[in-house]
N, CA, C and O atoms as CSV, one atom per row, in Angstrom:
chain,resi,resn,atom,element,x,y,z
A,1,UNK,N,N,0.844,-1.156,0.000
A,1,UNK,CA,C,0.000,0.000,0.000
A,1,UNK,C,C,0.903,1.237,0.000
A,1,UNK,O,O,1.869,1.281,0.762
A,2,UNK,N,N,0.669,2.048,-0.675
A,2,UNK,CA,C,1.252,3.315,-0.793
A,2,UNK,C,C,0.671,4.357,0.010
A,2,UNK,O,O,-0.536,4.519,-0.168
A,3,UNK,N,N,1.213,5.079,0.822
A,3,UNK,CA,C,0.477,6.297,1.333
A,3,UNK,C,C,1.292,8.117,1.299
A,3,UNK,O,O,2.493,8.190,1.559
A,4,UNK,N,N,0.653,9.168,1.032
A,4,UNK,CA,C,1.512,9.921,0.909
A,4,UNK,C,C,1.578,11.008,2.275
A,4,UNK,O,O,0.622,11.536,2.844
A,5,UNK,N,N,3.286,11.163,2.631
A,5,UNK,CA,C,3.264,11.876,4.047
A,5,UNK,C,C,3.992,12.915,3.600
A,5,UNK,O,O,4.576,12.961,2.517
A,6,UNK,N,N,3.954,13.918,4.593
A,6,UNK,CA,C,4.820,14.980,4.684
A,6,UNK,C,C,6.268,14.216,5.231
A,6,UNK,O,O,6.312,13.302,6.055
A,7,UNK,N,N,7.385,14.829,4.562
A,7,UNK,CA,C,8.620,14.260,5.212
A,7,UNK,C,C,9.515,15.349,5.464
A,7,UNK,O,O,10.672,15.265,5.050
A,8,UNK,N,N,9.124,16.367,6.094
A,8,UNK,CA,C,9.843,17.926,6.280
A,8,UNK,C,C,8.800,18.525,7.326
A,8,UNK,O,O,7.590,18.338,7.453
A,9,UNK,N,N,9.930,19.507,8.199
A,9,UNK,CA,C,8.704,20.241,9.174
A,9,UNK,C,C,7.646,21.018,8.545
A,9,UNK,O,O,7.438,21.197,7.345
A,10,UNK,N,N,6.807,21.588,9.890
A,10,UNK,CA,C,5.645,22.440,9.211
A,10,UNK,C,C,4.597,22.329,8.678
A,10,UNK,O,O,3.910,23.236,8.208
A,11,UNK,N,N,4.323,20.941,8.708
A,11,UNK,CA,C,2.480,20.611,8.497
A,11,UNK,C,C,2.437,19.830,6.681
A,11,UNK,O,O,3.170,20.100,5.729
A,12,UNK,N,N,1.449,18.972,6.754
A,12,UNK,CA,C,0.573,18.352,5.671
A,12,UNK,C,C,-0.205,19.067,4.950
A,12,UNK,O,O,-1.343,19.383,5.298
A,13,UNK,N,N,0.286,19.363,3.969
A,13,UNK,CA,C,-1.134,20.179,3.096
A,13,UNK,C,C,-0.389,19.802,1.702
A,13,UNK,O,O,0.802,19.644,1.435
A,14,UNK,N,N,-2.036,19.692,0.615
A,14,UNK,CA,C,-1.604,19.394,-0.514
A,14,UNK,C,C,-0.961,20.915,-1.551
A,14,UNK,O,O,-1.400,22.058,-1.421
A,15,UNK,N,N,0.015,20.537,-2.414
A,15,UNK,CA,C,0.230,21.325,-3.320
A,15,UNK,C,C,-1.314,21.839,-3.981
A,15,UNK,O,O,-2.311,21.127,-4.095
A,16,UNK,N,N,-1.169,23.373,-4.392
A,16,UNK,CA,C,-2.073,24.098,-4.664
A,16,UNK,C,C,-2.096,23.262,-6.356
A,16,UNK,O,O,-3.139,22.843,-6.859
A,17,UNK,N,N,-0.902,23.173,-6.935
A,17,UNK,CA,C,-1.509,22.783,-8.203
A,17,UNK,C,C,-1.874,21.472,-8.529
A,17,UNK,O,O,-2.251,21.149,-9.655
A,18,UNK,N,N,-1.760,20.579,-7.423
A,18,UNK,CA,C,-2.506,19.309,-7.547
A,18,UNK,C,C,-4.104,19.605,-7.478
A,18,UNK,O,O,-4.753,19.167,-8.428
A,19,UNK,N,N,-4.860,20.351,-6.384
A,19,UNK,CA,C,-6.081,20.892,-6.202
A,19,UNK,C,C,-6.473,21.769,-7.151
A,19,UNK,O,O,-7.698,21.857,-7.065
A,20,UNK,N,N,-5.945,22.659,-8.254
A,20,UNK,CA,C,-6.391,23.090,-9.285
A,20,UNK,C,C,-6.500,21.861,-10.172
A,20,UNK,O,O,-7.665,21.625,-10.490
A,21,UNK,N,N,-5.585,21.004,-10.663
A,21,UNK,CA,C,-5.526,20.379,-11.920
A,21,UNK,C,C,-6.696,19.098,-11.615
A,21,UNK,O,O,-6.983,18.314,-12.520
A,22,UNK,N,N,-7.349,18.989,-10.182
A,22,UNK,CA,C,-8.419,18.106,-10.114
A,22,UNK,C,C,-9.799,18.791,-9.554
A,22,UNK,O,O,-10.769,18.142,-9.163
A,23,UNK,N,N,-9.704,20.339,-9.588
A,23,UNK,CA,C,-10.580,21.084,-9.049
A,23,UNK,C,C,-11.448,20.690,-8.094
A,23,UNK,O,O,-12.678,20.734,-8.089
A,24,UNK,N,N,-10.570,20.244,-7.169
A,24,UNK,CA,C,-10.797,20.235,-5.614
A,24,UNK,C,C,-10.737,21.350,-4.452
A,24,UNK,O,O,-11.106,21.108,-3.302
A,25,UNK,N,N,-10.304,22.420,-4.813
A,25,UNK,CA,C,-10.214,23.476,-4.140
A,25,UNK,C,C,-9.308,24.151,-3.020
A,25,UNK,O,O,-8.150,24.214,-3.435
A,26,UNK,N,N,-9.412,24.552,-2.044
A,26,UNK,CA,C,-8.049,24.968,-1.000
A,26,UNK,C,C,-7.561,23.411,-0.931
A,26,UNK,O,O,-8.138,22.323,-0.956
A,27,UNK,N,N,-6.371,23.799,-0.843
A,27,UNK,CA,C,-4.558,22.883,-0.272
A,27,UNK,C,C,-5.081,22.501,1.379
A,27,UNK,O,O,-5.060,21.438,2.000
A,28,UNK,N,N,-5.470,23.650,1.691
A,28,UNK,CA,C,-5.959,23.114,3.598
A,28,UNK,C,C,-6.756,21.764,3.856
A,28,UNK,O,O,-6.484,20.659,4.324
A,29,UNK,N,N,-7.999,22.464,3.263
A,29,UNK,CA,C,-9.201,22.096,3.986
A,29,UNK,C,C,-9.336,20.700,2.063
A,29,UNK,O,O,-10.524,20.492,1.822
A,30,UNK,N,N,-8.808,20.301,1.492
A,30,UNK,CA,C,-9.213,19.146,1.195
A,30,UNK,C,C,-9.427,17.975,1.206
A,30,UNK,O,O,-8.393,17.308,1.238
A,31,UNK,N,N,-10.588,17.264,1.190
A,31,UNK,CA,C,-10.937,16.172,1.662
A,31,UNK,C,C,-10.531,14.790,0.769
A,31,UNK,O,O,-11.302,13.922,0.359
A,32,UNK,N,N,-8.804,14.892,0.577
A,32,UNK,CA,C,-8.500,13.609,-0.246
A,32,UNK,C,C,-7.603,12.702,0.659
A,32,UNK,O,O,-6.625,13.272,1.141
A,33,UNK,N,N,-7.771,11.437,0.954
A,33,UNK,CA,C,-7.253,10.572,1.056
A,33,UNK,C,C,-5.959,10.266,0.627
A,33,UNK,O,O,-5.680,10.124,-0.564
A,34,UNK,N,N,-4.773,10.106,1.977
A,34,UNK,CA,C,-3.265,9.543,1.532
A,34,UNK,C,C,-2.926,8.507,0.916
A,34,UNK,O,O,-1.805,8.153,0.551
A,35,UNK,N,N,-4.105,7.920,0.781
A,35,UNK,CA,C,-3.670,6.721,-0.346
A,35,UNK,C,C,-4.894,6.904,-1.648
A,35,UNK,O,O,-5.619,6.011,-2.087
A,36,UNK,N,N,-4.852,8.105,-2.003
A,36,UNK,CA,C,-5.268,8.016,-3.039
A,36,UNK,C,C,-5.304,8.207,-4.799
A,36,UNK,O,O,-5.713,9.267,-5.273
A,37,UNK,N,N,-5.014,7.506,-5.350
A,37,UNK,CA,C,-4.334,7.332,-6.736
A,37,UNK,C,C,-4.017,8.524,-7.210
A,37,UNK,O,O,-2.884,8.637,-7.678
A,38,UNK,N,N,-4.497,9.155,-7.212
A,38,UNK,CA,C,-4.708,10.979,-8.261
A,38,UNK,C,C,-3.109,11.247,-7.688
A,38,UNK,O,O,-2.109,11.141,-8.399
A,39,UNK,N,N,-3.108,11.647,-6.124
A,39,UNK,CA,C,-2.603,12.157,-5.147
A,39,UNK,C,C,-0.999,11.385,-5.344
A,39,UNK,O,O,0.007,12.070,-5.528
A,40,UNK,N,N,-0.967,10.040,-5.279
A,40,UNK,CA,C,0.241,9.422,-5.570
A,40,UNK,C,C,0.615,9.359,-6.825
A,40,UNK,O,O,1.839,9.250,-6.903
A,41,UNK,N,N,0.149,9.380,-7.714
A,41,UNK,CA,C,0.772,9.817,-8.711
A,41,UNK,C,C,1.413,11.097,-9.103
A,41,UNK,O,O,2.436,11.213,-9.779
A,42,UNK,N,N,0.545,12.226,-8.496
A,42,UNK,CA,C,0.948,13.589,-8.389
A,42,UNK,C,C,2.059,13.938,-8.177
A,42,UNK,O,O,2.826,14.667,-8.805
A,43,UNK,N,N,2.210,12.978,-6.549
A,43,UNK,CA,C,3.520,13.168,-5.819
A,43,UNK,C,C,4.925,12.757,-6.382
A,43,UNK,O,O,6.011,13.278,-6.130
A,44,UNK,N,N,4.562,11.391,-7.443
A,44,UNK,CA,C,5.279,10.400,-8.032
A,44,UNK,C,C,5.934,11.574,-9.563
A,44,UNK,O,O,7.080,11.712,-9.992
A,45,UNK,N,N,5.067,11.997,-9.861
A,45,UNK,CA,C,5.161,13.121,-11.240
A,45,UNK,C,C,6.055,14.399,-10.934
A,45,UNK,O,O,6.858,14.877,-11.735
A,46,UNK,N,N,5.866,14.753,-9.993
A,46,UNK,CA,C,6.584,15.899,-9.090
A,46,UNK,C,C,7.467,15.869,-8.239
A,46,UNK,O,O,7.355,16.044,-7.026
A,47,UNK,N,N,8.409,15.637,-8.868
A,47,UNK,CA,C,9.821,15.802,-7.603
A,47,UNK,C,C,9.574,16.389,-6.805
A,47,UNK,O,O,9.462,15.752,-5.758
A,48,UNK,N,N,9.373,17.620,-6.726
A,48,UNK,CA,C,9.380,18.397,-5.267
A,48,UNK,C,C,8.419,18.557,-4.433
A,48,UNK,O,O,8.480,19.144,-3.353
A,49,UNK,N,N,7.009,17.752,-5.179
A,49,UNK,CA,C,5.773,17.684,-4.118
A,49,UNK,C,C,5.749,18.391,-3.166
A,49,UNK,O,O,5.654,17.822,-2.078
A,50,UNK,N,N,5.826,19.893,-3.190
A,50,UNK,CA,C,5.834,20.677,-2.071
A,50,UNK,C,C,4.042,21.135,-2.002
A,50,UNK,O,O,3.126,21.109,-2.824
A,51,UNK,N,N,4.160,21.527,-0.619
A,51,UNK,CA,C,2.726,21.640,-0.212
A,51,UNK,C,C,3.251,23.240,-0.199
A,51,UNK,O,O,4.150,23.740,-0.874
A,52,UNK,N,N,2.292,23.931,0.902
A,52,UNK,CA,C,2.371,24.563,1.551
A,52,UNK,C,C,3.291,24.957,2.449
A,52,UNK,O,O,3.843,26.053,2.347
A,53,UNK,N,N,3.499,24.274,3.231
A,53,UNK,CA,C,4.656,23.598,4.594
A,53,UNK,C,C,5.506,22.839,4.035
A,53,UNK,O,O,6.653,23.202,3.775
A,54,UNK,N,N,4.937,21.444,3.733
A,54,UNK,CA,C,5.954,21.219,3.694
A,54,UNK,C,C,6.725,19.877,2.488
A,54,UNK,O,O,6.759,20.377,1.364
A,55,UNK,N,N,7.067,19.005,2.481
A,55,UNK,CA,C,7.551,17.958,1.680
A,55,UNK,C,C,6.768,16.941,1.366
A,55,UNK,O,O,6.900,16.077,2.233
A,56,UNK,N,N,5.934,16.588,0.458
A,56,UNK,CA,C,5.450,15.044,0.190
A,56,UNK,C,C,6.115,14.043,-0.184
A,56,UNK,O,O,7.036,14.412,-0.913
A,57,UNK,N,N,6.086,12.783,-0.012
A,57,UNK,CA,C,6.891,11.745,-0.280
A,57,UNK,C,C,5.857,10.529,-0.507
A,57,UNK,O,O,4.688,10.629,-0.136
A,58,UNK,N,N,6.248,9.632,-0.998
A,58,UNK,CA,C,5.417,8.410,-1.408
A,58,UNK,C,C,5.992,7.184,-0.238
A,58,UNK,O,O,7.034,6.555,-0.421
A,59,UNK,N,N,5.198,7.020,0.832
A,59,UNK,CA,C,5.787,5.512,1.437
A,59,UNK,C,C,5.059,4.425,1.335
A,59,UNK,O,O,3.832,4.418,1.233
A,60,UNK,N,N,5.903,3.294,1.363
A,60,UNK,CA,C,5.383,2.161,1.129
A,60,UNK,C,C,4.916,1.506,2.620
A,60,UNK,O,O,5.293,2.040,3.663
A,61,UNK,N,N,4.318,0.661,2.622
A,61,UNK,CA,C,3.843,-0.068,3.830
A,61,UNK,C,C,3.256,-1.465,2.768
A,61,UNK,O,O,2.821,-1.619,1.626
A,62,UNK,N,N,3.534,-2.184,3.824
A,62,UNK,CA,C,2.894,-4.114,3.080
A,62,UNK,C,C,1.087,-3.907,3.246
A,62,UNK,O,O,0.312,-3.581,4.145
A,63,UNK,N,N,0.986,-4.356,1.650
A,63,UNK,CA,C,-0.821,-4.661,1.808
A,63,UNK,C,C,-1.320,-5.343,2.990
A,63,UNK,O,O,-2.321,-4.995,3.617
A,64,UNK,N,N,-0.467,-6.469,3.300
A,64,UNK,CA,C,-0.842,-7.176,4.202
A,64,UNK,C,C,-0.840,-6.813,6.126
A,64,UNK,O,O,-0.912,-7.587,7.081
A,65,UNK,N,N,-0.743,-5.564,6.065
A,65,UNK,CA,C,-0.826,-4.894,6.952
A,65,UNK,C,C,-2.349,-4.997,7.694
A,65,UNK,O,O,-3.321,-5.204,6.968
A,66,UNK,N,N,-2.558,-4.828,9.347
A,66,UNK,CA,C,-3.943,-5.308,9.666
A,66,UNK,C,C,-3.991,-3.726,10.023
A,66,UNK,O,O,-5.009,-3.280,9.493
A,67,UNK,N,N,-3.395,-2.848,10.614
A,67,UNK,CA,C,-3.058,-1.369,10.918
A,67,UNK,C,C,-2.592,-0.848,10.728
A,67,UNK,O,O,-1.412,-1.193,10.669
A,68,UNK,N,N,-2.934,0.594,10.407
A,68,UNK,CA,C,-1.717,1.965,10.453
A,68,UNK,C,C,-1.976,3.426,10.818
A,68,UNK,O,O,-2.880,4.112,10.343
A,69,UNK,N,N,-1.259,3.737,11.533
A,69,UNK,CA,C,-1.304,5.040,11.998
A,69,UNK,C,C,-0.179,6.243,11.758
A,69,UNK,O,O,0.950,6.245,12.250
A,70,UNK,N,N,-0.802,7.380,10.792
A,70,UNK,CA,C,0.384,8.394,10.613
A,70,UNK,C,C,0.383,9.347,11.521
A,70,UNK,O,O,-0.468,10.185,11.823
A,71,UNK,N,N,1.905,9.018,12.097
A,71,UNK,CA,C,1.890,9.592,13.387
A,71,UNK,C,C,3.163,10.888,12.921
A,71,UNK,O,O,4.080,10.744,12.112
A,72,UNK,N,N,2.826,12.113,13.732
A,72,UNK,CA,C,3.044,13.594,14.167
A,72,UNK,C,C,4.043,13.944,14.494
A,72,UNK,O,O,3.877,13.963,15.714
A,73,UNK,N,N,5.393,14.375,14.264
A,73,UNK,CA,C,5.633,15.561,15.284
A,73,UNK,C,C,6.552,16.744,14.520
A,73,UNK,O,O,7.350,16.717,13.583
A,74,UNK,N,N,6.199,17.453,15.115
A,74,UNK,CA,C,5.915,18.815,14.577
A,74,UNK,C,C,5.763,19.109,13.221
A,74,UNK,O,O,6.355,20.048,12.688
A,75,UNK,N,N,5.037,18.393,12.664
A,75,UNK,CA,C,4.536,17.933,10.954
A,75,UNK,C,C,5.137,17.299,10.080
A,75,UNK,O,O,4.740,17.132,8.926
A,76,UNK,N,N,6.507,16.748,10.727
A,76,UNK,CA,C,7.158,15.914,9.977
A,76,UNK,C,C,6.341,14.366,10.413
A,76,UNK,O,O,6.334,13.976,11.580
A,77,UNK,N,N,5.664,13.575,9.261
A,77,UNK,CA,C,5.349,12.488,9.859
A,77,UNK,C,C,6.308,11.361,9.040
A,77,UNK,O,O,7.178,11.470,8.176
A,78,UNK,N,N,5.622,10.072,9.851
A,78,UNK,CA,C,5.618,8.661,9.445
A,78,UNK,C,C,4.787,7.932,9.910
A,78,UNK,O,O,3.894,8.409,10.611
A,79,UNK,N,N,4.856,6.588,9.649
A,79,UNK,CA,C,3.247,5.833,9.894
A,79,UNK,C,C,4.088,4.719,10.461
A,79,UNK,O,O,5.216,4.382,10.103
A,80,UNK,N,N,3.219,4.130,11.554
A,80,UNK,CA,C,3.229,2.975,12.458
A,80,UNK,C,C,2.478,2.086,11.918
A,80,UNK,O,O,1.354,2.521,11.667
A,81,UNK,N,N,2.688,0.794,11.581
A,81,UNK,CA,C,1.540,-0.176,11.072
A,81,UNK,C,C,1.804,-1.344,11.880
A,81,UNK,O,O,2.717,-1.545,12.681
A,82,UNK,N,N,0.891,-2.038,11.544
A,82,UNK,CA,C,0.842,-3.602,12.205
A,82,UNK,C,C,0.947,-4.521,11.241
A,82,UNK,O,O,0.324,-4.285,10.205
A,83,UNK,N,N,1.737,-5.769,11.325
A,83,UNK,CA,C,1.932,-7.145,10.412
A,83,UNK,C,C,2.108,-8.472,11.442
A,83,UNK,O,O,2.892,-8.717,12.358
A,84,UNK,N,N,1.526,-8.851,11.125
A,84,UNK,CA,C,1.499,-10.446,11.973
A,84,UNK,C,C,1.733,-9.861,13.404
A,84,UNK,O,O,2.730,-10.323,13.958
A,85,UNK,N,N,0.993,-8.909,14.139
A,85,UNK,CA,C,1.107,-8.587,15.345
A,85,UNK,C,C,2.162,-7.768,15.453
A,85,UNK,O,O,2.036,-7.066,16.457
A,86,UNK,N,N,3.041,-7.575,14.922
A,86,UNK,CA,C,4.511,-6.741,15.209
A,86,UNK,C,C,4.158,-5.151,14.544
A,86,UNK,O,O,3.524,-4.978,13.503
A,87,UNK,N,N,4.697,-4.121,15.360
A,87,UNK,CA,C,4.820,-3.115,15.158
A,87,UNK,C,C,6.106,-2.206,14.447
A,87,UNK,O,O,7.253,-2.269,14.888
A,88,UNK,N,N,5.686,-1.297,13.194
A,88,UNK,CA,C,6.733,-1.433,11.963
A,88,UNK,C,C,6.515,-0.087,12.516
A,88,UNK,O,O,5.556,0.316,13.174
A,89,UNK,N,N,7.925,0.747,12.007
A,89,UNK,CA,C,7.956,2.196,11.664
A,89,UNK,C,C,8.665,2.430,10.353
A,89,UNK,O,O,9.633,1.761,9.994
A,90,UNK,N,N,8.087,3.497,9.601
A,90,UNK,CA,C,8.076,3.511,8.109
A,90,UNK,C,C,8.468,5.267,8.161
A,90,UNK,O,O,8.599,5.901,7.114
């Protein structure tokens, strides 16, 4: 599964010209999903996937994952998942 995170301080927000070129509207307040195709490809097309704040990046995590959580701090994230009971950091 692919999901897309910020990997730089200063917060998650999508690039303004990803939200024009799918006329979705403000970078803030949009309601798209980190694993969602448009969005990873975007990121994948665009080297510098810059938001607002800050850096997008494409991470991988195993389909076979039962959990995941993208976890915070100070807007630089990464995601915690679960596989056969064991806890991964990505």
């Amino acid at each position: 599964m692919t999901l897309v995170l910020n990997r730089d301080w200063g917060g998650y927000s999508l690039p303004q010209d990803f939200c024009d070129a799918y006329g979705i509207g403000d970078a803030w307040d949009a309601p798209v999903e980190r694993d969602d195709p448009r969005l990873i490809k975007w990121v994948r097309d665009h080297a510098d996937g810059r938001g607002k704040c800050g850096d997008l990046a494409c991470v991988e995590i195993p389909d076979n994952c039962t959990d995941y959580k993208i976890d915070d701090y100070d807007g630089m994230e990464s995601v915690i998942y679960v596989v056969d009971g064991k806890i991964y950091h990505a």
